[in-house]
C-alpha positions in Angstrom: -4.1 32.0 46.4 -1.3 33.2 49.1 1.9 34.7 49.6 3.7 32.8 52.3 4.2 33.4 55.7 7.1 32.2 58.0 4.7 32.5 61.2 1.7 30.9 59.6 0.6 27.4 61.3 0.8 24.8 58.4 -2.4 24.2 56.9 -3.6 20.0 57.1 -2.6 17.9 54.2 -5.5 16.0 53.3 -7.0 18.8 52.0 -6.2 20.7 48.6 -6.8 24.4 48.7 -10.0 25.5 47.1 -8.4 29.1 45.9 -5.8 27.6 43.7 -8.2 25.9 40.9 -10.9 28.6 41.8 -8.1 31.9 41.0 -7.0 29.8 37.8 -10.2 28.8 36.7 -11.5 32.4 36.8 -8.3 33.4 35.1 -9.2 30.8 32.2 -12.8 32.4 31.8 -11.6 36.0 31.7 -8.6 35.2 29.3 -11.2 33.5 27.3 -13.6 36.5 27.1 -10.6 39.1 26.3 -9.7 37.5 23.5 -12.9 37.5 22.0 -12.6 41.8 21.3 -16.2 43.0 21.0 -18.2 41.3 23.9 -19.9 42.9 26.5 -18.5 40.9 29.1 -14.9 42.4 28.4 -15.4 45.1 31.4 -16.3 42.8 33.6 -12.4 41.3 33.8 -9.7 42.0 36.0 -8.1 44.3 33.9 -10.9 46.9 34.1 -9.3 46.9 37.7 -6.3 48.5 36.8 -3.5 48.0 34.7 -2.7 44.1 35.1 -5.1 41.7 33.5 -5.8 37.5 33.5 -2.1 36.9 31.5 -0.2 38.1 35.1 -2.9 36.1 37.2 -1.9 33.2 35.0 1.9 33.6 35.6 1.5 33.5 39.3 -0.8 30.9 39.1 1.5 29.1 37.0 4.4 29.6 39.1 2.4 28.9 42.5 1.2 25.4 40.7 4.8 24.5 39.8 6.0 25.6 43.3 3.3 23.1 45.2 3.8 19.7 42.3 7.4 20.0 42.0 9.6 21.2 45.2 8.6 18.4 47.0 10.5 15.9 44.6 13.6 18.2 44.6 13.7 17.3 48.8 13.4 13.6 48.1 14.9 12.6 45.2 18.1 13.4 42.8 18.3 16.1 40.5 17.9 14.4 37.3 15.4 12.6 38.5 13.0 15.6 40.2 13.5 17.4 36.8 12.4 15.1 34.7 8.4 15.8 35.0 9.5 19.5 35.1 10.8 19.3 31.4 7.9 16.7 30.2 5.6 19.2 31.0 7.4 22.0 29.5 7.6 19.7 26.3 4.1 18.7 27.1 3.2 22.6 26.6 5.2 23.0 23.7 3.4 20.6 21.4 0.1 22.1 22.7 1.5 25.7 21.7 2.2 23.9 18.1 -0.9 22.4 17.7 -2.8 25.8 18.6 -0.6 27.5 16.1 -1.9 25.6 13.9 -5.2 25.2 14.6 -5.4 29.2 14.7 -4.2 29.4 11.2 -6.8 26.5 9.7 -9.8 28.6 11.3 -8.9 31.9 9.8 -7.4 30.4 6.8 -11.1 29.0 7.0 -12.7 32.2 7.7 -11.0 34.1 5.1 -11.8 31.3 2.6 -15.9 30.5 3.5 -16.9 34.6 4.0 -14.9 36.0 1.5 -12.7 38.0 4.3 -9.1 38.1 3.1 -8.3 40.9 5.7 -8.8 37.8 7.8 -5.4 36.5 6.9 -4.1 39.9 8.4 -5.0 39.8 11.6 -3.3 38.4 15.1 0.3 38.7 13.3 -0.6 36.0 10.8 0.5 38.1 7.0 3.8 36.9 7.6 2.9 33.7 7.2 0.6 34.2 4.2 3.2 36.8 2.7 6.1 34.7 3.0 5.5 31.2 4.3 8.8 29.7 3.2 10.4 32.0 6.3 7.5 32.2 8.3 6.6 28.6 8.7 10.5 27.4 9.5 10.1 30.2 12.1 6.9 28.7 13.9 8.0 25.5 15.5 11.7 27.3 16.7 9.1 29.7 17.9 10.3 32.8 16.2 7.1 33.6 15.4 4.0 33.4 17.3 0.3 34.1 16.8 -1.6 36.7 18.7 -3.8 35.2 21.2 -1.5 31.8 20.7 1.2 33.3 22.2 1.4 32.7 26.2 2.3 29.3 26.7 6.4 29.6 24.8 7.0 32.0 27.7 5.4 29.0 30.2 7.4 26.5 28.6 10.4 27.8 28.5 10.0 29.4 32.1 9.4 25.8 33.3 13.0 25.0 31.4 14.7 26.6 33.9 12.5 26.0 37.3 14.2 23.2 38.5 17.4 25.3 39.3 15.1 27.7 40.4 13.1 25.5 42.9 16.2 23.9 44.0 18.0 27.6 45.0 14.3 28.8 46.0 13.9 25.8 48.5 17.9 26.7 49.5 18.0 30.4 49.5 14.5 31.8 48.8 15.5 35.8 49.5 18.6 34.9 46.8 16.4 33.5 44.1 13.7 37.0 44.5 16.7 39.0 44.4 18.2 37.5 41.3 14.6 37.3 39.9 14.0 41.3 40.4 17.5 41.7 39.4 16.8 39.8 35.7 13.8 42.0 35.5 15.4 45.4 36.0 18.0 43.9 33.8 15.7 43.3 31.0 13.7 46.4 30.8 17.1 48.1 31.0 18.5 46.6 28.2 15.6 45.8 26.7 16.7 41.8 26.4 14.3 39.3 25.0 14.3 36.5 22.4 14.1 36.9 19.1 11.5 36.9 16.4 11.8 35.8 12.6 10.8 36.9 9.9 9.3 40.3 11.4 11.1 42.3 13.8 11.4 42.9 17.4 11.1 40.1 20.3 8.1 37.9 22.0 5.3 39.0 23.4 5.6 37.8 26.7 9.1 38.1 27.2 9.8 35.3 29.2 12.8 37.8 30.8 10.6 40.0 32.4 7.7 37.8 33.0 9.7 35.6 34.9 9.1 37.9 37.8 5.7 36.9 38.3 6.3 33.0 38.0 8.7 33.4 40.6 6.7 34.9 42.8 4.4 32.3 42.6 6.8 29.6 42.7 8.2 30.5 46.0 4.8 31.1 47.1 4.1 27.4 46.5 7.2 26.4 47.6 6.7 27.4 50.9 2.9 26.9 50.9 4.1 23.1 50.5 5.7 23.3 54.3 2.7 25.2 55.2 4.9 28.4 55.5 5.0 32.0 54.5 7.6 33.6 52.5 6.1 37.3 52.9 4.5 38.0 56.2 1.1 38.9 56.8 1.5 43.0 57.9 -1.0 45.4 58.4 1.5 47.8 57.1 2.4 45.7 54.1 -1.5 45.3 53.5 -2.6 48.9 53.7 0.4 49.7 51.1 -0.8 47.2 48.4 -4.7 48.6 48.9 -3.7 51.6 49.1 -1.7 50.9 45.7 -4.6 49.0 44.1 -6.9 52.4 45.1 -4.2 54.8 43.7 -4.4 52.6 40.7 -8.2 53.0 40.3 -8.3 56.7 40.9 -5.4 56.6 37.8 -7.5 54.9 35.4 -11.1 56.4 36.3 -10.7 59.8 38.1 -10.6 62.6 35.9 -7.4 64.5 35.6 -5.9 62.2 38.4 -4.7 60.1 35.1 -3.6 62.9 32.8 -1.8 64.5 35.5 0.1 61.0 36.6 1.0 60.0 33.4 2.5 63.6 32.8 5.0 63.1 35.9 6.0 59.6 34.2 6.4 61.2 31.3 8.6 63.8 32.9 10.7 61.1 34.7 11.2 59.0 31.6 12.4 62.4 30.0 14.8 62.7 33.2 16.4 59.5 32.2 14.1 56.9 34.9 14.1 53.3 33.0 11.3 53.2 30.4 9.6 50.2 32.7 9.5 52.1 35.7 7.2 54.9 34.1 5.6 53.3 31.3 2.4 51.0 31.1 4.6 47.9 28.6 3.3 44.5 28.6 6.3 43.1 27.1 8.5 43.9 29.7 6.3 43.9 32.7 6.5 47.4 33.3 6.7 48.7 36.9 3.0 49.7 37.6 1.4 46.8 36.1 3.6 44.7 38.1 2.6 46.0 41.1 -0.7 46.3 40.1 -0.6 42.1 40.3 1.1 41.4 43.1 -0.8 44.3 45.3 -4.0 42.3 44.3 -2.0 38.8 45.1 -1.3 39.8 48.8 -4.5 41.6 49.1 -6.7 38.4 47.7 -3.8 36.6 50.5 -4.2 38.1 53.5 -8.0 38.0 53.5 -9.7 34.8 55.0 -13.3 35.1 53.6 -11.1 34.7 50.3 -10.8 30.7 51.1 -14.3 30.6 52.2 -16.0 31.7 48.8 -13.5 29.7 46.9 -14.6 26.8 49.0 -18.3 27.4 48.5 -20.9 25.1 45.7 -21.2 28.2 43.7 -17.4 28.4 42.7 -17.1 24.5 41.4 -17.8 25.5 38.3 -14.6 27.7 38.3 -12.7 25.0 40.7 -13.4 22.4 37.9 -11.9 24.7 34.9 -8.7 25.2 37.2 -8.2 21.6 37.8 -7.9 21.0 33.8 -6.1 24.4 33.0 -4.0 23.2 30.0 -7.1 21.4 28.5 -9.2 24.3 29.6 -7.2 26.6 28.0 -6.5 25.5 24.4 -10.4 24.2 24.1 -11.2 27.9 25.0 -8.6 29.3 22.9 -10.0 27.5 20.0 -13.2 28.9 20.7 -12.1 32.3 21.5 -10.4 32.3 18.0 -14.1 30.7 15.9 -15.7 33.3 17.5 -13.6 36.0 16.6 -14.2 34.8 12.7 -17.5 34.1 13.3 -18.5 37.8 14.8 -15.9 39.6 11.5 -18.6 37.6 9.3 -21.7 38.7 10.9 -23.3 42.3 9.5 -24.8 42.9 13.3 -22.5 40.8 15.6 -24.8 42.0 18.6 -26.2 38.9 19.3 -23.6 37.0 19.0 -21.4 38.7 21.3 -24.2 38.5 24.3 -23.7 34.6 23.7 -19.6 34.8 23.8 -19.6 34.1 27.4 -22.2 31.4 27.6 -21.0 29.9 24.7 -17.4 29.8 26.1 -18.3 28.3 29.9 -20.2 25.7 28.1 -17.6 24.6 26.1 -15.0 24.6 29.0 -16.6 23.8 31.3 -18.2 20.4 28.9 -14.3 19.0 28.6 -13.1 20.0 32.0 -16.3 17.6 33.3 -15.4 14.9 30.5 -11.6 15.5 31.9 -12.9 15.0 35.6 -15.1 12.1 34.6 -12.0 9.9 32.9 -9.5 10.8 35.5 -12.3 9.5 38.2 -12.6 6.9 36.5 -9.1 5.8 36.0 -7.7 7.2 39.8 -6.3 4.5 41.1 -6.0 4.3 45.2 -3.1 6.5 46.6 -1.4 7.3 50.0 0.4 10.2 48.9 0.0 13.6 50.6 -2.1 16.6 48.8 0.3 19.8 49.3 -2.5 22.3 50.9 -1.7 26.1 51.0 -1.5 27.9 54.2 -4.8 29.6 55.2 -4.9 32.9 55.0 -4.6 34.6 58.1 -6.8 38.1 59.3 -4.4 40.9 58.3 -2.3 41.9 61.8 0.5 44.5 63.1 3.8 42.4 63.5 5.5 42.2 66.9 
Protein backbone atom coordinates (compact mmCIF):
# COMPACT_ATOMS: atom_id res chain seq x y z
CA UNK A 1 0.00 0.00 0.00
CA UNK A 2 1.55 3.58 -1.11
CA UNK A 3 0.90 7.04 -1.63
CA UNK A 4 2.60 8.14 -4.83
CA UNK A 5 5.59 9.76 -5.44
CA UNK A 6 6.62 11.96 -8.54
CA UNK A 7 10.53 11.08 -7.86
CA UNK A 8 10.01 7.41 -7.19
CA UNK A 9 11.86 5.05 -9.91
CA UNK A 10 8.91 2.95 -11.45
CA UNK A 11 8.67 -0.35 -9.89
CA UNK A 12 9.05 -3.59 -12.72
CA UNK A 13 5.90 -4.77 -14.23
CA UNK A 14 5.96 -8.34 -14.05
CA UNK A 15 5.54 -8.30 -10.72
CA UNK A 16 2.22 -7.54 -8.68
CA UNK A 17 2.72 -5.88 -5.37
CA UNK A 18 2.40 -8.10 -2.44
CA UNK A 19 0.92 -5.14 0.00
CA UNK A 20 -2.12 -4.57 -2.00
CA UNK A 21 -3.99 -8.15 -1.42
CA UNK A 22 -1.95 -8.48 2.00
CA UNK A 23 -3.54 -4.63 3.37
CA UNK A 24 -7.07 -5.85 1.92
CA UNK A 25 -6.96 -9.24 3.08
CA UNK A 26 -6.13 -8.09 6.69
CA UNK A 27 -8.84 -5.54 6.32
CA UNK A 28 -11.35 -8.48 5.34
CA UNK A 29 -10.28 -10.42 8.58
CA UNK A 30 -10.67 -7.48 10.99
CA UNK A 31 -13.97 -6.29 9.40
CA UNK A 32 -15.00 -9.89 9.83
CA UNK A 33 -14.11 -10.02 13.53
CA UNK A 34 -15.84 -6.42 14.39
CA UNK A 35 -18.84 -7.35 13.31
CA UNK A 36 -19.04 -10.28 15.36
CA UNK A 37 -19.62 -7.80 18.92
CA UNK A 38 -18.46 -9.94 21.75
CA UNK A 39 -15.12 -11.66 20.65
CA UNK A 40 -12.00 -11.38 22.28
CA UNK A 41 -10.25 -10.75 19.22
CA UNK A 42 -12.11 -7.28 18.72
CA UNK A 43 -8.97 -5.33 20.39
CA UNK A 44 -6.77 -6.76 18.45
CA UNK A 45 -8.12 -4.58 15.16
CA UNK A 46 -7.05 -1.40 13.80
CA UNK A 47 -9.46 0.55 15.41
CA UNK A 48 -8.02 -0.04 18.83
CA UNK A 49 -5.29 2.15 17.20
CA UNK A 50 -7.13 5.16 17.08
CA UNK A 51 -10.11 6.46 15.82
CA UNK A 52 -10.26 4.96 12.14
CA UNK A 53 -11.01 1.25 11.76
CA UNK A 54 -11.00 -1.63 8.74
CA UNK A 55 -14.28 0.30 6.87
CA UNK A 56 -11.59 3.37 5.90
CA UNK A 57 -8.75 0.77 5.11
CA UNK A 58 -11.32 -0.73 2.81
CA UNK A 59 -12.12 2.62 1.03
CA UNK A 60 -8.60 3.26 0.16
CA UNK A 61 -8.02 -0.05 -0.65
CA UNK A 62 -10.98 0.07 -2.78
CA UNK A 63 -10.02 3.25 -4.43
CA UNK A 64 -6.21 2.16 -4.87
CA UNK A 65 -7.61 -1.23 -6.66
CA UNK A 66 -9.80 0.73 -8.99
CA UNK A 67 -6.96 3.23 -9.62
CA UNK A 68 -4.38 0.32 -10.74
CA UNK A 69 -7.45 -2.12 -12.99
CA UNK A 70 -9.06 0.77 -14.61
CA UNK A 71 -6.77 4.05 -15.53
CA UNK A 72 -4.94 2.12 -17.78
CA UNK A 73 -7.99 1.56 -20.15
CA UNK A 74 -9.04 5.26 -19.88
CA UNK A 75 -5.22 5.92 -21.78
CA UNK A 76 -5.97 3.37 -24.47
CA UNK A 77 -9.24 3.20 -25.28
CA UNK A 78 -12.66 5.49 -25.74
CA UNK A 79 -14.67 6.54 -23.00
CA UNK A 80 -17.57 4.40 -23.38
CA UNK A 81 -15.62 1.76 -23.90
CA UNK A 82 -12.99 2.10 -20.55
CA UNK A 83 -16.21 2.56 -18.52
CA UNK A 84 -17.89 -0.14 -19.27
CA UNK A 85 -16.12 -2.74 -16.78
CA UNK A 86 -16.23 0.29 -14.30
CA UNK A 87 -20.18 0.13 -14.14
CA UNK A 88 -20.32 -3.88 -14.54
CA UNK A 89 -18.61 -4.07 -11.49
CA UNK A 90 -20.46 -1.47 -9.72
CA UNK A 91 -23.66 -3.49 -10.88
CA UNK A 92 -21.75 -6.53 -10.10
CA UNK A 93 -21.63 -5.13 -6.32
CA UNK A 94 -24.99 -4.14 -6.27
CA UNK A 95 -26.62 -7.62 -6.73
CA UNK A 96 -24.13 -8.90 -4.09
CA UNK A 97 -25.37 -6.04 -1.62
CA UNK A 98 -29.03 -7.51 -2.61
CA UNK A 99 -28.36 -10.88 -2.09
CA UNK A 100 -26.65 -10.16 1.50
CA UNK A 101 -29.67 -8.13 2.28
CA UNK A 102 -31.34 -10.83 2.02
CA UNK A 103 -29.51 -13.45 3.24
CA UNK A 104 -29.10 -11.28 6.59
CA UNK A 105 -32.76 -11.23 6.98
CA UNK A 106 -33.33 -15.22 6.37
CA UNK A 107 -30.62 -15.91 9.17
CA UNK A 108 -32.16 -13.78 11.85
CA UNK A 109 -35.58 -14.27 10.60
CA UNK A 110 -34.17 -17.82 11.33
CA UNK A 111 -32.68 -17.12 14.54
CA UNK A 112 -35.65 -15.44 15.91
CA UNK A 113 -37.80 -18.26 14.64
CA UNK A 114 -35.54 -21.69 15.88
CA UNK A 115 -34.45 -19.93 19.59
CA UNK A 116 -37.44 -18.26 20.38
CA UNK A 117 -35.55 -14.65 20.14
CA UNK A 118 -37.95 -12.19 18.70
CA UNK A 119 -35.73 -9.27 19.89
CA UNK A 120 -33.79 -10.83 17.07
CA UNK A 121 -35.91 -9.16 14.48
CA UNK A 122 -34.79 -5.84 16.21
CA UNK A 123 -31.51 -5.74 15.82
CA UNK A 124 -28.99 -4.29 12.88
CA UNK A 125 -31.91 -1.74 11.75
CA UNK A 126 -34.11 -4.70 10.63
CA UNK A 127 -37.89 -3.70 12.79
CA UNK A 128 -38.66 -1.70 9.94
CA UNK A 129 -38.86 -4.26 7.86
CA UNK A 130 -40.72 -6.63 10.25
CA UNK A 131 -42.95 -3.55 11.37
CA UNK A 132 -43.85 -2.35 8.09
CA UNK A 133 -42.66 -4.51 5.19
CA UNK A 134 -44.98 -3.15 2.59
CA UNK A 135 -42.58 0.29 2.83
CA UNK A 136 -39.65 -1.28 3.98
CA UNK A 137 -39.08 -3.94 1.42
CA UNK A 138 -39.89 -1.43 -1.76
CA UNK A 139 -37.20 0.61 0.01
CA UNK A 140 -34.37 -2.24 -0.03
CA UNK A 141 -33.54 -2.86 -3.60
CA UNK A 142 -33.67 1.39 -4.36
CA UNK A 143 -31.45 1.12 -1.40
CA UNK A 144 -33.29 3.34 1.05
CA UNK A 145 -32.83 1.10 3.56
CA UNK A 146 -29.89 -0.90 4.44
CA UNK A 147 -28.99 -3.42 7.08
CA UNK A 148 -26.36 -2.98 9.67
CA UNK A 149 -23.31 -4.77 8.95
CA UNK A 150 -24.81 -5.15 5.12
CA UNK A 151 -24.31 -1.79 4.58
CA UNK A 152 -20.73 -0.84 2.99
CA UNK A 153 -20.81 -2.02 -0.41
CA UNK A 154 -24.09 0.81 -1.83
CA UNK A 155 -21.43 3.48 -0.89
CA UNK A 156 -18.70 1.19 -3.21
CA UNK A 157 -21.07 0.89 -5.80
CA UNK A 158 -22.23 3.90 -6.23
CA UNK A 159 -18.60 5.55 -5.72
CA UNK A 160 -17.50 3.31 -8.69
CA UNK A 161 -20.60 5.10 -10.66
CA UNK A 162 -18.87 8.02 -10.94
CA UNK A 163 -14.95 6.95 -11.08
CA UNK A 164 -14.62 6.94 -14.59
CA UNK A 165 -14.87 10.79 -14.73
CA UNK A 166 -12.95 10.72 -11.84
CA UNK A 167 -9.96 8.58 -13.19
CA UNK A 168 -10.19 10.37 -16.45
CA UNK A 169 -9.70 14.18 -14.61
CA UNK A 170 -7.38 12.26 -12.01
CA UNK A 171 -5.11 10.91 -14.90
CA UNK A 172 -5.56 14.77 -16.39
CA UNK A 173 -5.35 17.00 -13.50
CA UNK A 174 -4.71 14.86 -10.33
CA UNK A 175 -4.20 18.17 -7.76
CA UNK A 176 -7.84 19.27 -9.43
CA UNK A 177 -9.64 16.08 -8.71
CA UNK A 178 -8.09 16.09 -4.52
CA UNK A 179 -9.18 19.47 -4.47
CA UNK A 180 -12.64 19.01 -5.69
CA UNK A 181 -12.67 15.70 -3.55
CA UNK A 182 -11.75 17.67 -0.21
CA UNK A 183 -13.98 20.37 -1.36
CA UNK A 184 -17.24 17.71 -1.66
CA UNK A 185 -16.14 16.58 1.81
CA UNK A 186 -16.12 19.90 3.59
CA UNK A 187 -19.20 20.49 1.56
CA UNK A 188 -20.99 17.60 2.98
CA UNK A 189 -20.21 17.81 6.60
CA UNK A 190 -21.26 21.46 6.22
CA UNK A 191 -24.44 20.82 4.94
CA UNK A 192 -24.81 17.75 6.14
CA UNK A 193 -25.70 16.22 2.46
CA UNK A 194 -26.21 12.56 1.95
CA UNK A 195 -28.86 10.25 0.31
CA UNK A 196 -31.77 9.42 1.70
CA UNK A 197 -33.32 6.65 3.72
CA UNK A 198 -36.99 5.29 3.57
CA UNK A 199 -39.12 4.31 5.71
CA UNK A 200 -36.98 5.54 8.85
CA UNK A 201 -35.33 8.78 8.97
CA UNK A 202 -32.00 10.32 8.37
CA UNK A 203 -29.39 9.24 5.56
CA UNK A 204 -26.81 6.21 4.80
CA UNK A 205 -24.40 5.04 6.83
CA UNK A 206 -21.51 5.45 4.83
CA UNK A 207 -22.33 8.47 3.14
CA UNK A 208 -20.91 7.96 -0.02
CA UNK A 209 -20.44 12.14 0.04
CA UNK A 210 -17.96 12.14 2.57
CA UNK A 211 -16.46 8.81 2.11
CA UNK A 212 -15.59 9.58 -1.19
CA UNK A 213 -12.54 11.25 0.24
CA UNK A 214 -10.82 8.18 1.06
CA UNK A 215 -11.61 6.35 -2.36
CA UNK A 216 -10.03 9.08 -3.89
CA UNK A 217 -7.21 9.01 -2.20
CA UNK A 218 -6.70 5.72 -3.14
CA UNK A 219 -7.61 6.07 -6.59
CA UNK A 220 -5.03 8.52 -7.38
CA UNK A 221 -2.65 6.52 -5.45
CA UNK A 222 -3.20 3.79 -7.97
CA UNK A 223 -3.36 5.87 -10.64
CA UNK A 224 -0.09 6.91 -10.40
CA UNK A 225 1.29 3.69 -8.82
CA UNK A 226 0.22 2.37 -12.51
CA UNK A 227 3.25 4.71 -14.15
CA UNK A 228 5.26 3.72 -11.23
CA UNK A 229 4.93 7.32 -9.86
CA UNK A 230 4.10 9.24 -6.69
CA UNK A 231 1.45 11.60 -6.25
CA UNK A 232 2.56 12.71 -2.57
CA UNK A 233 6.22 12.74 -1.98
CA UNK A 234 8.10 10.85 0.32
CA UNK A 235 9.21 13.74 3.19
CA UNK A 236 10.70 13.36 6.28
CA UNK A 237 8.74 16.29 7.37
CA UNK A 238 5.51 15.00 5.91
CA UNK A 239 6.39 11.57 7.70
CA UNK A 240 7.22 12.85 11.22
CA UNK A 241 3.73 14.89 10.97
CA UNK A 242 1.54 11.81 10.30
CA UNK A 243 3.43 9.77 13.28
CA UNK A 244 3.43 12.25 15.17
CA UNK A 245 -0.45 12.53 14.43
CA UNK A 246 -0.95 8.77 14.80
CA UNK A 247 0.95 9.21 18.54
CA UNK A 248 -1.15 12.26 19.42
CA UNK A 249 -4.00 10.04 18.54
CA UNK A 250 -2.98 7.18 20.90
CA UNK A 251 -2.16 9.44 23.75
CA UNK A 252 -6.12 10.79 23.02
CA UNK A 253 -7.66 7.47 23.35
CA UNK A 254 -5.35 5.81 26.15
CA UNK A 255 -3.69 8.61 28.33
CA UNK A 256 -5.60 9.66 31.16
CA UNK A 257 -6.96 13.13 31.05
CA UNK A 258 -5.06 13.72 27.70
CA UNK A 259 -8.70 12.57 26.16
CA UNK A 260 -11.03 14.39 28.50
CA UNK A 261 -9.15 17.46 28.19
CA UNK A 262 -8.97 17.18 24.06
CA UNK A 263 -12.35 16.45 23.65
CA UNK A 264 -13.25 19.52 25.98
CA UNK A 265 -11.32 21.99 23.44
CA UNK A 266 -13.47 20.28 20.47
CA UNK A 267 -16.24 20.73 22.33
CA UNK A 268 -15.42 24.37 22.89
CA UNK A 269 -14.64 24.96 19.14
CA UNK A 270 -17.89 23.29 17.98
CA UNK A 271 -19.64 25.73 20.53
CA UNK A 272 -17.52 28.67 18.77
CA UNK A 273 -19.19 27.75 15.51
CA UNK A 274 -16.02 25.21 13.97
CA UNK A 275 -17.99 22.64 11.52
CA UNK A 276 -19.30 19.72 13.50
CA UNK A 277 -16.73 17.24 11.34
CA UNK A 278 -13.82 19.08 12.21
CA UNK A 279 -14.30 18.48 16.04
CA UNK A 280 -16.37 15.62 16.30
CA UNK A 281 -15.50 11.77 16.07
CA UNK A 282 -18.79 11.00 13.10
CA UNK A 283 -18.52 8.05 11.01
CA UNK A 284 -21.11 9.18 8.68
CA UNK A 285 -19.44 12.04 7.51
CA UNK A 286 -15.86 11.12 7.96
CA UNK A 287 -15.22 13.45 10.56
CA UNK A 288 -11.83 15.31 10.56
CA UNK A 289 -9.79 13.21 13.07
CA UNK A 290 -10.74 9.92 11.97
CA UNK A 291 -9.83 10.99 8.55
CA UNK A 292 -6.57 11.80 9.41
CA UNK A 293 -6.27 9.11 11.59
CA UNK A 294 -6.42 6.83 8.07
CA UNK A 295 -4.48 8.52 5.93
CA UNK A 296 -1.61 9.30 8.64
CA UNK A 297 -1.46 5.43 8.96
CA UNK A 298 -1.63 5.17 4.87
CA UNK A 299 1.63 7.25 4.36
CA UNK A 300 3.21 5.91 7.40
CA UNK A 301 2.55 2.01 6.31
CA UNK A 302 3.92 3.97 2.66
CA UNK A 303 6.97 5.37 3.28
CA UNK A 304 8.34 2.33 5.17
CA UNK A 305 10.20 -0.38 3.01
CA UNK A 306 10.31 -3.36 5.53
CA UNK A 307 6.34 -2.86 4.89
CA UNK A 308 6.76 -4.64 1.29
CA UNK A 309 9.02 -7.07 2.68
CA UNK A 310 6.61 -8.68 5.38
CA UNK A 311 3.82 -8.40 2.86
CA UNK A 312 5.97 -10.41 0.54
CA UNK A 313 6.90 -13.05 3.14
CA UNK A 314 5.15 -17.10 3.28
CA UNK A 315 3.54 -16.13 6.45
CA UNK A 316 1.25 -13.39 4.97
CA UNK A 317 -0.25 -15.72 1.90
CA UNK A 318 -2.85 -16.52 3.84
CA UNK A 319 -3.90 -12.84 4.06
CA UNK A 320 -2.53 -12.18 0.21
CA UNK A 321 -5.01 -15.06 -0.78
CA UNK A 322 -8.18 -13.36 1.07
CA UNK A 323 -7.26 -10.03 -0.78
CA UNK A 324 -7.01 -11.49 -4.09
CA UNK A 325 -10.91 -12.68 -3.76
CA UNK A 326 -12.15 -9.58 -1.64
CA UNK A 327 -15.77 -9.42 -3.01
CA UNK A 328 -16.09 -13.32 -2.48
CA UNK A 329 -14.18 -12.94 0.65
CA UNK A 330 -16.24 -10.51 1.97
CA UNK A 331 -19.90 -11.60 1.60
CA UNK A 332 -18.84 -15.41 2.59
CA UNK A 333 -17.43 -13.66 5.84
CA UNK A 334 -20.31 -11.40 6.21
CA UNK A 335 -22.58 -14.37 6.17
CA UNK A 336 -20.61 -15.81 8.79
CA UNK A 337 -20.08 -12.81 10.82
CA UNK A 338 -23.95 -12.45 10.86
CA UNK A 339 -24.71 -16.75 11.97
CA UNK A 340 -22.44 -16.07 14.52
CA UNK A 341 -23.85 -13.16 15.87
CA UNK A 342 -27.39 -15.32 16.20
CA UNK A 343 -25.67 -18.23 17.16
CA UNK A 344 -23.64 -16.36 20.35
CA UNK A 345 -27.64 -14.26 21.29
CA UNK A 346 -28.78 -18.09 21.66
CA UNK A 347 -26.06 -19.45 23.78
CA UNK A 348 -26.58 -19.00 27.81
CA UNK A 349 -22.43 -18.77 28.10
CA UNK A 350 -21.23 -17.55 24.61
CA UNK A 351 -17.57 -17.78 26.02
CA UNK A 352 -16.60 -20.45 24.04
CA UNK A 353 -17.92 -19.67 21.22
CA UNK A 354 -16.49 -16.32 20.92
CA UNK A 355 -12.72 -17.80 21.41
CA UNK A 356 -13.64 -19.90 18.10
CA UNK A 357 -15.05 -16.54 16.14
CA UNK A 358 -11.78 -15.91 14.60
CA UNK A 359 -10.82 -19.44 13.69
CA UNK A 360 -14.00 -20.18 12.65
CA UNK A 361 -14.01 -17.06 10.34
CA UNK A 362 -10.26 -17.62 8.57
CA UNK A 363 -11.39 -21.02 7.93
CA UNK A 364 -14.28 -20.23 6.23
CA UNK A 365 -12.51 -17.37 4.09
CA UNK A 366 -9.86 -18.52 3.68
CA UNK A 367 -11.73 -22.32 2.31
CA UNK A 368 -13.45 -20.20 -0.69
CA UNK A 369 -10.70 -17.70 -1.41
CA UNK A 370 -8.44 -21.24 -2.05
CA UNK A 371 -11.51 -22.91 -4.03
CA UNK A 372 -11.64 -19.24 -5.83
CA UNK A 373 -7.72 -19.51 -6.57
CA UNK A 374 -8.01 -23.09 -7.48
CA UNK A 375 -10.88 -22.46 -10.45
CA UNK A 376 -9.39 -19.32 -11.73
CA UNK A 377 -5.91 -21.50 -12.03
CA UNK A 378 -7.42 -23.68 -13.52
CA UNK A 379 -9.31 -21.72 -16.14
CA UNK A 380 -6.21 -18.83 -16.63
CA UNK A 381 -5.64 -18.97 -19.94
CA UNK A 382 -1.97 -17.68 -21.35
CA UNK A 383 -1.66 -13.80 -21.36
CA UNK A 384 0.93 -11.07 -22.45
CA UNK A 385 -0.64 -8.34 -20.69
CA UNK A 386 1.28 -6.25 -18.14
CA UNK A 387 0.55 -6.62 -14.18
CA UNK A 388 0.35 -2.84 -12.91
CA UNK A 389 3.03 -3.08 -9.91
CA UNK A 390 2.98 -0.29 -7.22
CA UNK A 391 6.07 1.76 -6.59
CA UNK A 392 8.26 0.43 -3.77
CA UNK A 393 8.36 2.27 -0.99
CA UNK A 394 11.13 4.30 -0.58
CA UNK A 395 13.25 4.93 3.13
CA UNK A 396 11.66 8.11 4.39
CA UNK A 397 14.18 11.25 3.29
CA UNK A 398 14.50 15.27 3.57
CA UNK A 399 13.54 16.77 0.07
CA UNK A 400 16.03 18.82 -1.81
Amino acid sequence: MSLPDATAIPAPKHERDPRIDAFRGLALAMIFVDHVPGNPYEYLTIRNLGFSDAAEAFFIMSGIAAGLAYSGGFARKPFLDAAQPVWKRAWTLYLAHILLTFWAIAIFAAGAEFFGLPELLEKNNLRAIFERPQETLMALPALLHQIGYVNILPAYSVLLLATPFAVVLGMKRPKLLAALSVGLWFATGLWRLNLPNHPNPGGWFFNPFAWQILFVAGLLTGIHARKGTRFVPVSRTLFCLALGWLVVVLAWRYAPGVGAFLNHQMAKLGAAGVPFHFVSHDKTFVAAPRMLHALALFYVLSCLPQVRVLSGLPVAAPLRLLGKHGLLVFSVGTLASLTLQVLMAAMLDPQLLAWLVLPIGLAIMLGVAWLAERRKRGTRTPTTEIVPQMPPASPVRARS
